[in-house]
N, C-alpha and C positions, 0 to 999 in steps of 0.2 A: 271722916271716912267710916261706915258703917259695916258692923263683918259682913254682912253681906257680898258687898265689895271687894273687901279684904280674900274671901272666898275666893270670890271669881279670878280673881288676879293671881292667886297661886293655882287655880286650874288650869287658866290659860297659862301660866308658867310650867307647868308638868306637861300637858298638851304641846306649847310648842319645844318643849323640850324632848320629847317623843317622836316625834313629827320630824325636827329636827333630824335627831340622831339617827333614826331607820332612816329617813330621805334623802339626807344630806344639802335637804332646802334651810335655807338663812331663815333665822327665825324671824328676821325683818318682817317679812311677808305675809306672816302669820299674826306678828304682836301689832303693827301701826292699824290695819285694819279693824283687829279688836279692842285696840284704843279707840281708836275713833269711835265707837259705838258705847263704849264704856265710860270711858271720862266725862262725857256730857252728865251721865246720869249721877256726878260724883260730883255735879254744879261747876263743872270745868268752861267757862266761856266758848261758845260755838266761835269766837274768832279767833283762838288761841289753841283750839285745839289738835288740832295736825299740823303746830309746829311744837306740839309737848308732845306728841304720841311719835313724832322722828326724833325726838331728841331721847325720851324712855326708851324707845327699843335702842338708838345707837348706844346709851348709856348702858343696857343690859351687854349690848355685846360686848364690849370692853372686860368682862368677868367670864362672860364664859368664849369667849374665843381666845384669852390669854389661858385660861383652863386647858384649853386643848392642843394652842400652840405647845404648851410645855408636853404635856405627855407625849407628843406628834416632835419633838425635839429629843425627847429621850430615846422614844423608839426609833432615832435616825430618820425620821419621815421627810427634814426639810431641810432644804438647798439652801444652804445660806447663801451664795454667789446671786442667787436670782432672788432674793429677798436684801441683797445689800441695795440691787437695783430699782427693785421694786418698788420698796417701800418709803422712802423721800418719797416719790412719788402720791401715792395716796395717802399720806401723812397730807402732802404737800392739798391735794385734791379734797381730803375733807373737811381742813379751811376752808379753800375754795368754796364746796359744795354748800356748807354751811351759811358761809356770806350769800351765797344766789338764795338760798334758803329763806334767808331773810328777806331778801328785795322783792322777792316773788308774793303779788298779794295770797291773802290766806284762802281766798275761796281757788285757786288755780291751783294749791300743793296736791289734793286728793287727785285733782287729772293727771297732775305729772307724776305720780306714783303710779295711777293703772297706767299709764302709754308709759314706765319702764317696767311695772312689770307683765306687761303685754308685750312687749319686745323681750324679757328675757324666755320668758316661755315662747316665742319663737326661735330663740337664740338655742335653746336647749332642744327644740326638736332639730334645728338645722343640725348641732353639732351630735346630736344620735347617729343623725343619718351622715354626714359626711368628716370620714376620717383621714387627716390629713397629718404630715410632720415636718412643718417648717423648724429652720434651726430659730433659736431664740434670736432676735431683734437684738443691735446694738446697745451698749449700756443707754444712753439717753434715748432712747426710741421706748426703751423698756419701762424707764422710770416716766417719759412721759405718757405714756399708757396706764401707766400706776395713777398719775392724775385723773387721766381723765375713768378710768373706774374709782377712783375716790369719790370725784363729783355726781359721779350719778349714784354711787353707797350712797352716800350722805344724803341726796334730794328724795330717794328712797328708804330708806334710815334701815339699810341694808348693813351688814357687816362687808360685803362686796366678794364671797366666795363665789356669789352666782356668776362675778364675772371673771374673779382671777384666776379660778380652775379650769374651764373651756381656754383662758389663755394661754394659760401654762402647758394646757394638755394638747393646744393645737402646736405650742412651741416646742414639742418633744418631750415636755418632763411628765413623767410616770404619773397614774393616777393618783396613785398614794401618795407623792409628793407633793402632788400640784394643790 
């Protein structure tokens, strides 16, 4: 790996941590795409590569969204009742998500990233415009909803904020919390 490289990778790591933090977009979105165009040039096999650019960014979030759970746990930010439910769940879903991951050939990963992240930006202009406050779903409706946002973090190599916030937020829990 050549500094060159080395360069880039901590640019694109200040950018999407930038981008990030003012947006509050998953840096998924931002890093597998910039892998994908980078890894190649790092002699990364075109058949392997966007299932090592989902598994690099799922790996980066693990450090910086346990970074932030804890300060977001200091400052009273989170519901533990809907993270007791929630999370089996997408624990459970990015097993899941991971195994499809794999079964799925390698030239079909990059479509099934833009058709999810072309549905969540439609998902994020739906939930601008229409605001609703259903009571949170039963414990197993919850946790199986935590699956099924696991499955598609993980097939997007999302940390899965883009979907469990619009959940949370349409289930009545506050923005800050959710």
């Amino acid at each position: 790996m050549g500094i060159e490289l080395i360069a880039l990778l901590v640019i694109l790591g200040v950018i999407v941590g930038l981008l990030a933090g003012l947006l509050g977009i998953g840096g998924g979105l931002l890093v597998v795409p910039a892998l994908l165009w980078l890894l190649p040039k790092a002699g990364i096999a075109t058949d392997i590569v966007m299932h090592l650019a989902l598994a690099t960014s799922l790996a980066s979030i693990i450090a910086t969204s346990a970074s932030s759970a804890l300060n977001h746990l200091k400052l009273g930010n989170v519901d533990l009742f809907v993270v007791k439910w929630l999370l089996p769940g997408v624990l459970l879903g990015g097993f899941l998500g991971s195994g499809v991951a794999e079964w799925i050939p390698s030239h079909y990963l990059p479509k099934v990233f833009g058709v999810i992240v072309l549905l969540l930006a439609i998902q994020m202009v739906i939930s601008i415009q229409a605001r609703s406050n259903h009571p949170m779903p039963k414990a197993w409706v919850t946790t199986l909803s935590g699956t099924v946002i696991g499955i598609i973090s993980t097939l997007a190599g999302i940390g899965g904020g883009s979907l469990t916030v619009p959940f949370l937020n349409r289930h009545g829990i506050e923005m800050r919390k959710a």
